[in-house]
N, C-alpha and C positions, 0 to 999 in steps of 0.2 A: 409640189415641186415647181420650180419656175426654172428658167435658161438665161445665158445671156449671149450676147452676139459679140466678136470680137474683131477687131478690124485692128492690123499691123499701121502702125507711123513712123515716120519718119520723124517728127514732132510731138509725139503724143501729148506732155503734158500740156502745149497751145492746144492741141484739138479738145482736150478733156478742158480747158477753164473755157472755150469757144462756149461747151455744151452748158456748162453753168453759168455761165457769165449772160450768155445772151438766150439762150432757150429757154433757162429755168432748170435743167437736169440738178442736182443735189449730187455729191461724191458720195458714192455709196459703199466704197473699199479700195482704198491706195495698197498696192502690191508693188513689189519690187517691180520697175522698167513698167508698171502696168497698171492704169486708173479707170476704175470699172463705176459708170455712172448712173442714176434713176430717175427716172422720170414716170412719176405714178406707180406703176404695176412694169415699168418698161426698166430691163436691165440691158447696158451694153457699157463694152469696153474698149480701151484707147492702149496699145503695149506700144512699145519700143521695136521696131523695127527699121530693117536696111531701106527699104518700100513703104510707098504708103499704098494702102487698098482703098479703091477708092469701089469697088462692085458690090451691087447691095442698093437699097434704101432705109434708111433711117425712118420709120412712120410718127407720127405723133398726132395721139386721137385727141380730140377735144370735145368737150360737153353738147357742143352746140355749133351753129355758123359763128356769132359773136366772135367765140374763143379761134373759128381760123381768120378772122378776119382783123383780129388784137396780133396773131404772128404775121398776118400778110403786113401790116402796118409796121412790125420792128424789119422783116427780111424783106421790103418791096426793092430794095437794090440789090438782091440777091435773088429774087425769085424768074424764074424762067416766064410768069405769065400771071396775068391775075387771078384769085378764085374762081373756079368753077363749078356747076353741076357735074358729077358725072356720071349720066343717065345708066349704065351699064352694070356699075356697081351702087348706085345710088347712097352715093358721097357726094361730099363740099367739098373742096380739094385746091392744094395749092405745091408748085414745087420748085424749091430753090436746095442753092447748091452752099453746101459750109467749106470754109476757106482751103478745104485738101481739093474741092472738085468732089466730094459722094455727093451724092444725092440725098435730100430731106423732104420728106412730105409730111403738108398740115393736112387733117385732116377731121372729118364729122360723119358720122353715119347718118342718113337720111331717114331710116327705117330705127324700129325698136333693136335690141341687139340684149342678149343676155349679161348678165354682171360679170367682169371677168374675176 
């Protein structure tokens, strides 16, 4: 079984071609008022709403540092600060914001981590 995470817009089919156009996400199932996108193993979705939601973060794992450092380089005008260590949870980590105002995180695991 997998999930997916849904966030109301005001905009959604901008926000849903934002995610393909510039992250990479692929359309993974156009619904009525509603476009649900993928990214690896990651499901989430964009519907038609009076509101956009912007609460939450968006995470996106990457292979390695490389791969957050290939997103800091496409979202450095958008990103709140450049990559960092982050000794706590021991990640790579980056975070910018997509054009509604949520919140997105690149991201790496520093440590081994099981297959999802």
């Amino acid at each position: 079984m997998s999930g997916i995470v849904f966030f109301g817009c005001e905009d959604y089919e901008a926000t849903a071609s934002f995610y393909v156009d510039e992250v990479g996400a692929e359309v993974w199932l156009e619904q009525t008022a509603c476009t649900i996108c993928k990214y690896d193993n990651f499901l989430f979705g964009f519907c038609a709403s009076d509101e956009t939601e912007t609460e939450g973060v968006l995470t996106f794992v990457t292979e390695d540092r490389a791969g957050v450092d290939e997103f800091y380089e496409r979202f450095a005008d958008r990103a709140r600060s450049e990559p960092v260590v982050n000794d706590e949870f021991d990640v790579y980590q980056f975070f910018a914001d997509d054009p509604d105002g949520r919140t997105m995180e690149f991201q790496t695991f520093l440590h081994d981590t099981d297959p999802v």
